[in-house]
MILUMBA-460541 format. One record per residue (C-alpha): residue in three letters; x, y, z. Coordinates in steps of 0.25 Angstrom, whole numbers, plus 5000, padded with zeros to 4 digits. Example, Ala and Ser with C-alpha at 12.3 -4.5 7.8 and 13.67 -1.06 7.14 Angstrom:
2
ALA504949825031/SER505549965029/
REM end
This chain:
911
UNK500050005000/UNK501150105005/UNK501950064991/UNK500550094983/UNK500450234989/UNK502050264988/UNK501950224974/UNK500550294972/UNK501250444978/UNK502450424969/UNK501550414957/UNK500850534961/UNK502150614964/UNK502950594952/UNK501750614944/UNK501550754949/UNK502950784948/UNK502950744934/UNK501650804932/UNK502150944940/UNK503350924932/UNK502850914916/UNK501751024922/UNK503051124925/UNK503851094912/UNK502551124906/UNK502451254911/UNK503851284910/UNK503751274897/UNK502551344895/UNK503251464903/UNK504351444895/UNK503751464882/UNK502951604886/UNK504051674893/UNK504551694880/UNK503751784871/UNK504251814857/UNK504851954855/UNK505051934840/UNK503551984837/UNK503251964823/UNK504651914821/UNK504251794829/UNK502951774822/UNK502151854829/UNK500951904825/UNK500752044830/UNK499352064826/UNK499051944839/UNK498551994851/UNK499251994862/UNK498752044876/UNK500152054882/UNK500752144870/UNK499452214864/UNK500052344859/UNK500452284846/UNK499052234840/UNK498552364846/UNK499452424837/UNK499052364824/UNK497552374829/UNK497852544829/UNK498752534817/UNK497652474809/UNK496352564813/UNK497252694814/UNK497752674800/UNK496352634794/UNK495652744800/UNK496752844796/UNK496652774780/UNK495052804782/UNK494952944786/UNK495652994774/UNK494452974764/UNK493553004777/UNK494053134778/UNK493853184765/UNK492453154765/UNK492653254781/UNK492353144789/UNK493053144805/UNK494153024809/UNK493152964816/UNK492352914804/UNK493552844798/UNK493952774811/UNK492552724815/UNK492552694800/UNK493852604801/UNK493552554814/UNK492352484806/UNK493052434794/UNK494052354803/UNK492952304813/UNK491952184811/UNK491352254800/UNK492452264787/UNK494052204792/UNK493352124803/UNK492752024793/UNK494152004790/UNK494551874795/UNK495351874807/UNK495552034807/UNK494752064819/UNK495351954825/UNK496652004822/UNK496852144823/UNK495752184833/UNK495552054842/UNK494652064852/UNK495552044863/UNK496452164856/UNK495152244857/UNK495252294871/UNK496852354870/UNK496152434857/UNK494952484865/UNK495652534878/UNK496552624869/UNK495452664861/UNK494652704873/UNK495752784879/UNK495852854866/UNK494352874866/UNK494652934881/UNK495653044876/UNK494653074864/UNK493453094872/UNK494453194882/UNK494853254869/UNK493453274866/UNK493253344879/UNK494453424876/UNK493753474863/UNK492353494868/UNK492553664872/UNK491253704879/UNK491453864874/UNK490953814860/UNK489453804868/UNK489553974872/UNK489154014858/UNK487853954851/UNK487753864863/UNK486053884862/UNK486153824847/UNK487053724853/UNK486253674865/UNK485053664854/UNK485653604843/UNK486353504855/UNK485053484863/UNK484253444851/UNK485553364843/UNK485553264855/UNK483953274860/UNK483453224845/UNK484453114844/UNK484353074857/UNK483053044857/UNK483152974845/UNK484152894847/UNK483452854860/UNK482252814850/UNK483052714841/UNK483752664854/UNK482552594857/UNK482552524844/UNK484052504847/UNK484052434861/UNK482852354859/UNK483552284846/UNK485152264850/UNK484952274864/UNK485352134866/UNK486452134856/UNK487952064860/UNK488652154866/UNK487652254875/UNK487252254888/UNK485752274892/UNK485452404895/UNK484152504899/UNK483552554886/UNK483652694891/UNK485352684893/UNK485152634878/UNK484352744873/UNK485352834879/UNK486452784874/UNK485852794860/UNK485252904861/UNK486652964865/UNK487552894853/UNK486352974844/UNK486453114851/UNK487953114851/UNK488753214842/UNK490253194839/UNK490553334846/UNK492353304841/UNK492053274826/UNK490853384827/UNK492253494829/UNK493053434818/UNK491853424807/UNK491553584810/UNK493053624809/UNK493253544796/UNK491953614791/UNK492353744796/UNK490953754803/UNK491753764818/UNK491653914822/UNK490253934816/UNK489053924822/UNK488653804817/UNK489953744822/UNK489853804836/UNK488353754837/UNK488853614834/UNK490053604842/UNK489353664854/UNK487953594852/UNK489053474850/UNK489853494863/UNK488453494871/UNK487853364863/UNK489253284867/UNK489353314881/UNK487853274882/UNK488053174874/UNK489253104884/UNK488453134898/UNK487453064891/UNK488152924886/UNK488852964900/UNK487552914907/UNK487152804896/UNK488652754900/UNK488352734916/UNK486952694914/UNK487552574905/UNK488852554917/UNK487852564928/UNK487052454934/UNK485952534940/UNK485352674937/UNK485952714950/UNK487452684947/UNK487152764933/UNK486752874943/UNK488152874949/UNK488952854938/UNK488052974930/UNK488453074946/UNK489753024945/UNK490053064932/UNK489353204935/UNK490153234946/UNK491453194939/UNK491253294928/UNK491053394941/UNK492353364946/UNK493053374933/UNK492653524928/UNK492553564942/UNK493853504949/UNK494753444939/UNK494653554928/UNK495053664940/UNK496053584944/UNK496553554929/UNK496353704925/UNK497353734936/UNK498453634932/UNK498253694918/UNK498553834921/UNK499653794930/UNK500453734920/UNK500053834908/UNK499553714901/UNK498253814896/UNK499353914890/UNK500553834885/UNK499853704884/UNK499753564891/UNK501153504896/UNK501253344895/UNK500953354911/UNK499653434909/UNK499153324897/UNK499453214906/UNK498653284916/UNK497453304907/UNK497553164901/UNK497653114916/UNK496353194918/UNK495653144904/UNK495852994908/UNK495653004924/UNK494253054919/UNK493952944910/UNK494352844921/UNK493352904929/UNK492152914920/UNK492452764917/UNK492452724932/UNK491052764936/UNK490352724924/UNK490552814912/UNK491452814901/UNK492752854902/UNK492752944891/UNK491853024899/UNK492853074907/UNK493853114898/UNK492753184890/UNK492553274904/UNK494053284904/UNK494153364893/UNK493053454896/UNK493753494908/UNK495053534900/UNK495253684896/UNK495153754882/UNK495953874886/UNK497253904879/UNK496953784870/UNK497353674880/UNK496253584877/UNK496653584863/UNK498253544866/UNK497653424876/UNK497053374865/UNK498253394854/UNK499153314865/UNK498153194863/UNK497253204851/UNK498253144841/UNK498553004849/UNK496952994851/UNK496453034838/UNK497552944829/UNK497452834839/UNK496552814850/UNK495252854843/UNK495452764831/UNK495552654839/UNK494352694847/UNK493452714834/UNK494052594827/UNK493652504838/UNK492252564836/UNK492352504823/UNK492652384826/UNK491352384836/UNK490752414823/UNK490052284815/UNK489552334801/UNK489052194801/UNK488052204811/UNK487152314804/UNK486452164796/UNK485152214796/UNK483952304791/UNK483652344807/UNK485152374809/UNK485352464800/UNK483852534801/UNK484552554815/UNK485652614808/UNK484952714799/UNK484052744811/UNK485152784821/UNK485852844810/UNK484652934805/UNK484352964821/UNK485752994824/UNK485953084812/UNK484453154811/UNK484153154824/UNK485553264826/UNK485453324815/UNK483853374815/UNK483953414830/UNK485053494827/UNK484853554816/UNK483453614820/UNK483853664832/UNK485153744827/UNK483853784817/UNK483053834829/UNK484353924834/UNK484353994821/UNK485153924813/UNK484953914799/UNK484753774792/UNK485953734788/UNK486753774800/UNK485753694807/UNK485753564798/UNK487353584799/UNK487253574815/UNK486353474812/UNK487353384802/UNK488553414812/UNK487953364826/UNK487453244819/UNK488953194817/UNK489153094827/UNK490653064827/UNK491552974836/UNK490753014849/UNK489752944844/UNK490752834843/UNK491152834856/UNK489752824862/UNK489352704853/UNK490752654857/UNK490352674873/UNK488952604871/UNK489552494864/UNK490652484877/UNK489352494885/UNK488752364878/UNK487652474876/UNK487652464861/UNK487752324852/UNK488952324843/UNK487852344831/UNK487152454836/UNK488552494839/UNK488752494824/UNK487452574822/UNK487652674828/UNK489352684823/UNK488652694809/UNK487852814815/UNK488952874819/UNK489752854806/UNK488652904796/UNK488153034805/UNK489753084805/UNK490053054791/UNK488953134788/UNK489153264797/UNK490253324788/UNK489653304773/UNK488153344778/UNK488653474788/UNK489353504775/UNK488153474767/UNK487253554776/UNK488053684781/UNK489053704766/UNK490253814767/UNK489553914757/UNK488153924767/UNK488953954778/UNK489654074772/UNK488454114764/UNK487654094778/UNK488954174785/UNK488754284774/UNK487254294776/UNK487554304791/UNK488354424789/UNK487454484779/UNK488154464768/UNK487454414760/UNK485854394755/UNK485354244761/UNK484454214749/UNK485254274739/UNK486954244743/UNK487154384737/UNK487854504745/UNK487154594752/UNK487854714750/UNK487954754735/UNK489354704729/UNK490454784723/UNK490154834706/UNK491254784700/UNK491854904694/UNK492155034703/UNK492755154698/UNK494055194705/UNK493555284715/UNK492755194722/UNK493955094721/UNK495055194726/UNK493855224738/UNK493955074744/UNK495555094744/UNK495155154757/UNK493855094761/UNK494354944756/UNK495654944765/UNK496054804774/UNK495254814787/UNK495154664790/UNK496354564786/UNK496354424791/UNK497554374790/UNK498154214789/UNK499154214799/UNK500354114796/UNK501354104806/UNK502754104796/UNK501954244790/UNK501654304802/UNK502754414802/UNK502354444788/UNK500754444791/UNK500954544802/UNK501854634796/UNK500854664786/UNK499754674795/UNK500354774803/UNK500354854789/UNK498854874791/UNK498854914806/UNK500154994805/UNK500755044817/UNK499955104829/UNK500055274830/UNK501155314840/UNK500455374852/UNK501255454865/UNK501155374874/UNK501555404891/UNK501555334902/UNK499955314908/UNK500655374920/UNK500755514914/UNK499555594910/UNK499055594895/UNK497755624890/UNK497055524883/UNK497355574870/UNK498855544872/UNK498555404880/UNK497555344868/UNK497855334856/UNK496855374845/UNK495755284840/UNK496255204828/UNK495355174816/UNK494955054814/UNK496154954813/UNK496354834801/UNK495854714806/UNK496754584805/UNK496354454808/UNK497354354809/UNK496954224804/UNK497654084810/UNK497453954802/UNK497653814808/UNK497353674803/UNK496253594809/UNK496853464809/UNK496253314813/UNK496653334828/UNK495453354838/UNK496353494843/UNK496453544830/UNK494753544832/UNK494853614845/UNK495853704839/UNK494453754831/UNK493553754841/UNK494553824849/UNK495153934838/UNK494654054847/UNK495454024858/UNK496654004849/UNK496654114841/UNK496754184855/UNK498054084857/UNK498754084845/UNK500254154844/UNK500054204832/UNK498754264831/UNK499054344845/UNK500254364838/UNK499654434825/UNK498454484836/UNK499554594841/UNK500254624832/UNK499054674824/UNK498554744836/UNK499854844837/UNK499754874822/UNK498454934824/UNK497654804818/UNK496354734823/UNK496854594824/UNK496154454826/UNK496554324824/UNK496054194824/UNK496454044823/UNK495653954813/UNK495753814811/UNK495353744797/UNK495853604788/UNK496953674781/UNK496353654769/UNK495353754774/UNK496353864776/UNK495853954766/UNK494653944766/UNK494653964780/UNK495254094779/UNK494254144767/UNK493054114778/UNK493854194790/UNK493954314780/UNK492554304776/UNK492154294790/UNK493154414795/UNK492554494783/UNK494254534781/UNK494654634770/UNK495854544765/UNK496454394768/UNK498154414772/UNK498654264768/UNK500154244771/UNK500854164760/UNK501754074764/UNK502853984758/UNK502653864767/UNK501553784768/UNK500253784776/UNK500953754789/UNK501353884795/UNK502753894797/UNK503053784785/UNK504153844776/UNK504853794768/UNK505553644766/UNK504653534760/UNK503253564769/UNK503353704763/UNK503553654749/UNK502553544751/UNK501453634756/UNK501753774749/UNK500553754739/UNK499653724749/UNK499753874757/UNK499753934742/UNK498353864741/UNK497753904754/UNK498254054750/UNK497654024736/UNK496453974742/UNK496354074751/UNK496554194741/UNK495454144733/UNK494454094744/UNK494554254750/UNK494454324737/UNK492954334738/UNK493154374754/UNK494254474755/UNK495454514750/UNK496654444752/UNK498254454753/UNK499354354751/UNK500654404759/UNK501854334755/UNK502954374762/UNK504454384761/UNK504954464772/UNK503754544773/UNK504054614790/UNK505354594787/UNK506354524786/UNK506154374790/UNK507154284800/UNK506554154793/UNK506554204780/UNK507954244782/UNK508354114790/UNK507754034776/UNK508754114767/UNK509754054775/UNK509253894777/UNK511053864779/UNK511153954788/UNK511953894801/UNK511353874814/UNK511753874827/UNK511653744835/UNK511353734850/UNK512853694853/UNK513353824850/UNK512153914852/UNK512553994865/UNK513954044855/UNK513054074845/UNK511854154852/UNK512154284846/UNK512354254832/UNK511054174833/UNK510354294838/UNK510854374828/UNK510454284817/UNK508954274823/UNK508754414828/UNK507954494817/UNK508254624817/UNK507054734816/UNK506754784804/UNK507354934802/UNK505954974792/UNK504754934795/UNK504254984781/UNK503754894770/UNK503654924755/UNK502454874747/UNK502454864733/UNK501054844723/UNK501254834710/UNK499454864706/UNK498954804694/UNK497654814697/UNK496354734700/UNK495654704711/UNK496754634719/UNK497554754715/UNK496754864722/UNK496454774734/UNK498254764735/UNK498154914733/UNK497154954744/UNK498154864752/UNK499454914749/UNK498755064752/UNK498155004766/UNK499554964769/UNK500455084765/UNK499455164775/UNK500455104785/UNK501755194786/UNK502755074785/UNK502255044771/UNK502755104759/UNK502055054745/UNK502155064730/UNK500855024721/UNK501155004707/UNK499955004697/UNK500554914684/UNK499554964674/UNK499754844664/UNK499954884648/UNK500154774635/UNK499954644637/UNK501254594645/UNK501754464642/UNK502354434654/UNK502954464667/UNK504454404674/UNK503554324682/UNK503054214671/UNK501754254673/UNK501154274660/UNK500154404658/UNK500154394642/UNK498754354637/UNK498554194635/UNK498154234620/UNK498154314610/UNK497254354595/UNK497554264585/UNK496754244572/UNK496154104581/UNK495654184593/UNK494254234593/UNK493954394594/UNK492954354605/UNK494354314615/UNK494954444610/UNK493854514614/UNK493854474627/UNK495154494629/UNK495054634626/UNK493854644634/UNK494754594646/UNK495854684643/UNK495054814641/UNK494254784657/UNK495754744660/UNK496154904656/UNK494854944662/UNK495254894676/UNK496854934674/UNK496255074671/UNK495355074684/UNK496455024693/UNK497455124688/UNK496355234689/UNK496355184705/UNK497755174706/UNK497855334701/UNK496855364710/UNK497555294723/UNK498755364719/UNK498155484716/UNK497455494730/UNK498455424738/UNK498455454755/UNK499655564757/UNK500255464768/UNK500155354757/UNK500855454747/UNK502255434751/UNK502355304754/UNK501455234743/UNK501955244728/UNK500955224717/UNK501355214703/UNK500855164690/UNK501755074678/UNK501255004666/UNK501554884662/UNK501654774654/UNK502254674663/UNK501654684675/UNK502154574684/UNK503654614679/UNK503354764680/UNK502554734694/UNK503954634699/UNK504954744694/UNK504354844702/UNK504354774714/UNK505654734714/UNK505954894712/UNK505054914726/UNK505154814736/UNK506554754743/UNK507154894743/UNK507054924758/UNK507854794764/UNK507554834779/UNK506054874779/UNK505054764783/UNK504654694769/UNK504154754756/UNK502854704751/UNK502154674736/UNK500654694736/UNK500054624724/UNK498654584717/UNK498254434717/UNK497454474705/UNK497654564693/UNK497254584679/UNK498554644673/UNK499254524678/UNK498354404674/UNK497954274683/UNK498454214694/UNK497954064694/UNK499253984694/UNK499153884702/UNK500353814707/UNK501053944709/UNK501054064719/UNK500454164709/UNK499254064710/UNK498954124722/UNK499654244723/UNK499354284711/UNK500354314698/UNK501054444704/UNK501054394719/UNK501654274714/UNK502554354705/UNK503054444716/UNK503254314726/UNK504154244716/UNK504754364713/UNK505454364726/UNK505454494729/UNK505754544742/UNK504454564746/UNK503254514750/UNK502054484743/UNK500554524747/UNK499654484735/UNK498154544736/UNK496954474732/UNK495654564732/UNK494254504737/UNK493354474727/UNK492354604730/UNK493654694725/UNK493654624712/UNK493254724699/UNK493854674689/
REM end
């Protein structure tokens, strides 16, 4: 017996031990074999696109890659047709979802597995975060001040109408997909809410960059829509707000905690942390020299603290950072650099993402039948008609005309990516079905589509400025015509030689550039001239009154200074517009050209505008129309658009472009105002950059030996004073109505005692055949036996009005000189040549008068655009395109000075 059991226990034992022993081999081996990970990658046979939880950065990567570059390859084509980013990224999101490159096989499975979804979604929802504080940052509470009664009607009834609507075709909705995959049961009414929110929402972000790109922002029907568009949002969010904690809640009471909670947060945030904030903000001068990397990290440490909040008692987190940028100030423009430090990671990454995954949420596939899409035309119809009569009827009732209204109408219909982001919470929610998900994503894609073709549709550029003209009682509404009886076409000279006086410059606006600035105001000044010297004492001795004050002056030239910047894709580029007042108050350079008018005895504004730079001029043409300005001063420029580009490639690659916008601009303003191109060479003397570029070798001093060199490299970038503060202007008058514009100008500006001026009337004889310049002035034919008498006839029809008009503008010119000012006798020359060569004579001349005073402070050559002793000026590809054949003829001449060539408006024409 003892041996059975002695036997029996030594079985036992060395089978465990054999047992514990393959059993630890095993597991060494096992151990073995995943200690040692590959670190070739794709050189070991990797495969990059597998997912792996422990290294999930490099299938994230391929994931953005992909949507990034699709959605960027689909808004090129969408934004010719004027459609936002968000169209073509909801739009891609779609196409690589279940319902195009998901029937792939094995593409969804691949590049977006389901267990690679969650890594995609938190960055896209961290992203979503940043946009929504963004958002908050954008939204400015002052565009409510001005039309706020037809914006709290026009917002009241845009989201009471589809409201209600939506509510209706809710019931239709809950009682058919209510027990879908994929939702939660819910009370009817947190349903009806919901939708009645998703149908009542306006997409307040893409609402600013659609009225910028239409150029509709600063008038009222922009103002209306934007502040009716602020109110509709923030209702819109306390609303999805409670539909939110209802569906987190378990009971009605708990919804009643989480709704006082949030009301007493958004307390605490205007009333303690935005103080407190403020404080910090002035301390370290972030409101006057921007934020520093500390206060950002501050501000973000505020952004995502409150959307940690608002997540943790119930209600979304992008609650919170919305309320976060409420709180953030708009003064000296900090809200706007906040959001340049952050807009371009979010915008080009993060919202992508977040719009792409809504995409994919969205199965085409699932609209299969006849009461599917009757729900989509419904909800459509609903979301569309609904915003759109509501609005539009009660910006009628506030006295707005029709097309205004249906224009606020169009634009508060557009629906955008807020709409996204609420059907995108109430899928999260398990509120909506991924089908009625896709419904209402449709919605959303057909309402923005059609926001920017139908607003253009509705509310065209030429009935807003015939509604502007009839505004300003300009014109007769049923009739377009003036009101005021035009101009005959032909005066005699004396009623020419009296606007002289009464037609002189009294309102200039004026494109300021920054590389022409010193140019720009030195010939301003001309207009003001310098104040009259008055005796001045110290206020502590006696004087009377008449010796303290100076005498009244008349009523001074009014310059407006003009700005132009380009409105880019960036969301600061939109708050830039909606902020333009401010910066015009802000901007070094038009406070700059503010006071130096002021001491020349000008009236000076100025003013920032933001447009798409292909809108420059046209931009431009409406300010001078709007500012009712006798002329236009454009600068000319031999870079490109960019200011401060000159020279090297850019300049050669984008000189034809500014030579355009001149172009453009010359030709849009020549039924507004007159206009002046200046093209300077030296004009305020002589230039240090200009100086510097005729010596590109020059050698320059390096940091090593700077302190030895300190005195040579002041006296190298010292400019000295100018000696004489005089200019010489020279017009060589043909004639014309550009002419007599240049001559009332020339005269305005030799009132100014610094100016002394020749004016040389070129009476043309014979036929010329053609000038030193290559231009041609010969006529294109002549009489042959093969020519019919009727083209000779009108030739010399032509030619003998020609003589007329040469005889009239020399009988003014006689009488100008005849009757000329004696404080404009000795310093204004006025003679008369004939000639047969005009251009050569006119160059030869010039040469003889300007560059003779090397130390005064530049010489200047006043020309006509336009002129019938000197033929036409359409060449494209060439300067006398734009500046005409003499203007270009003096600027390639190179003489040594500079150019102003004058364009008369299209009421001065009488030829």
């Amino acid at each position: 017996m003892a041996t059975t059991v002695t036997a029996f226990l030594t079985e036992t034992i060395t089978a465990t031990v054999a047992a514990a022993s393959v059993s630890a081999s095993a597991s060494a081996s096992a151990t073995a074999g995943q200690s040692v990970t590959p670190q070739g990658g794709i050189l070991e046979g990797e495969n990059p696109t597998h997912y792996d939880p422990k290294n999930p950065i490099i299938l994230f990567i391929i994931q953005a890659g992909i949507i990034i570059i699709f959605c960027r390859l689909l808004h090129y084509p969408l934004s010719l047709l004027r459609q936002p980013r968000v169209i073509a990224e909801v739009i891609g999101g779609v196409l690589l979802g279940p319902s195009v490159m998901g029937r792939i096989p094995s593409f969804t499975s691949t590049i977006f597995p389901p267990a690679a979804i969650p890594n995609l979604s938190l960055v896209a929802n961290l992203g979503l975060v940043l946009f929504l504080f963004i958002v908050g940052l954008e939204v400015d509470l002052r565009w409510v001040r001005g039309e706020w009664r037809v914006a709290a009607g026009v917002a009241a009834a845009g989201m009471g109408v589809p409201f209600g609507l939506g509510v209706g075709i809710a019931y239709g909705l809950y009682h058919d997909f209510r027990d879908e995959p994929g939702t939660e049961p819910i009370a009817f009414g947190t349903y009806a809410l919901f939708i009645g929110v998703a149908m009542a929402i306006t997409a307040f972000p893409v609402l600013c960059r659609i009225l910028t790109e239409l150029k509709l922002l600063s008038t009222p029907v922009g103002i209306i829509v934007l502040s009716a568009g602020v109110g509709n949002d923030v209702v819109g969010w306390i609303l999805l707000a409670l539909c939110v904690a209802l569906v987190n809640s378990g009971s009605g009471v708990a919804a009643v905690w989480v709704l006082l909670t949030a009301v007493g947060y958004t307390l605490f945030l205007f009333f303690a942390v935005r103080p407190a904030f403020m404080s910090v903000l002035k301390r370290t001068r972030a409101l006057e020299d921007g934020p520093s990397q500390g206060v950002i990290a501050l501000t973000l440490l505020i952004a995502l603290s409150s959307a940690f909040f608002t997540g943790v008692i119930g209600v979304h987190p992008i609650f919170g950072a919305f309320m976060a940028g409420l709180i953030c100030p708009h003064d000296g423009g900090f809200a706007i650099k906040v959001t340049e430090k952050i807009e371009d990671l979010v915008s080009a990454l993060f919202l992508p993402l977040y719009f792409a995954l809504s995409g994919l949420s969205t199965n085409v596939g699932l609209l299969d039948s006849g009461k599917t899409w009757g729900y989509v035309i419904g909800v459509t119809l609903i979301a569309f008609l609904g915003k759109f009569s509501a609005a539009s009827v009660a910006a009628r009732m506030s006295g707005l005309f029709w097309r205004e209204s249906m224009a606020i109408g169009s634009l508060m219909s557009c629906k955008g990516l807020v709409e996204l982001i609420v059907l995108n919470i109430g899928l999260q929610a398990r509120i909506l079905s991924q089908r009625t998900f896709t419904i209402f994503v449709v919605m959303a894609l057909v309402t923005t589509f059609a926001t920017t073709p139908l607003t253009v549709a509705l509310y065209p550029m030429w009935y807003q400025k015939k509604l502007e003209a009839w505004k300003k009682g300009l014109i007769d509404w049923d009739t377009g015509r003036p009101t005021t009886k035009g101009r005959a076409e032909e005066e005699d000279v004396s009623v020419v030689a009296a606007r002289l006086e009464s037609g002189k410059v009294r309102d200039l606006l004026v494109y300021l550039r920054l590389e022409n600035m010193p140019a720009l105001m030195t010939f301003v000044s001309l207009l003001g001239g310098r104040p009259h010297e008055i005796k001045r004492v110290h206020p502590s001795h006696a004087a009377t009154p008449s010796e303290a004050e100076p005498t009244a002056p008349t009523r001074p030239v009014e310059v407006h200074g003009v700005r132009l910047m380009e409105l880019t894709e960036r969301d600061s580029s939109v708050m830039r517009v909606s902020e333009a007042e401010d910066l015009s108050w802000r901007d070094p350079i038009i406070n700059t050209f503010r006071n130096f008018g002021r001491l020349y005895n000008l009236g000076v504004s100025g003013e920032v505008l933001i447009a798409p730079e292909s809108s420059f001029a046209e931009l431009l043409v409406s300010q001078a129309g709007r500012e009712g300005v006798d002329m236009l001063l454009l600068p000319w420029s031999e870079g490109g658009m960019r200011e401060g580009q000159r020279g090297g490639f850019e300049g050669l690659r984008d000189e034809r472009t500014y030579a355009a916008f001149v172009g453009e601009a010359v030709e849009g303003a020549s039924s507004t105002c007159n206009v002046a191109v200046l093209v300077n060479k030296g004009f305020g003397g002589s230039s240090p950059v200009e100086e510097h570029r005729l010596h590109p070798l020059r050698r320059r001093t390096s940091a090593m030996n700077i302190s030895a060199h300190s005195h040579s490299v002041r006296e190298k970038t010292v400019a000295p004073p100018i000696p004489d503060r005089s200019h010489h202007v020279y017009m060589p008058f043909f004639g014309g109505a550009d002419g007599r514009v240049a001559l009332r100008l020339v005269l305005q500006l030799a009132a100014n005692a610094d100016i002394t001026a020749t004016i040389v009337f070129f009476e043309r004889v014979g036929s010329g055949e053609a000038s030193s310049s290559g231009v041609d002035l010969s006529p294109t034919t002549s009489r042959t036996e093969d020519t019919p008498l009727r083209t000779v006839q009108s030739k010399t029809k032509d030619s003998t009005h020609e003589a007329e008009l040469q005889d009239r503008d020399l009988a003014l010119f006689e009488s100008i000189r005849r009757s000329l000012p004696e404080n404009l006798a000795s310093r204004v020359l006025l003679e008369s040549a004939q000639t047969s060569t005009p251009i050569e004579d006119a160059m030869a001349r010039a040469e003889m008068e300007v560059g003779q005073n090397l130390r005064n402070a530049g010489d200047l050559i006043v020309v006509a655009r336009k002129s019938n002793a000197i033929g036409a000026t359409d060449r494209p590809g060439s300067s006398y395109g734009t500046l005409g054949v003499l203007g270009g003829s003096f600027v390639d001449r190179g003489l040594s000075a500079s150019v102003l060539v004058v364009q008369g408006a299209r009421g001065h024409r009488h030829e």
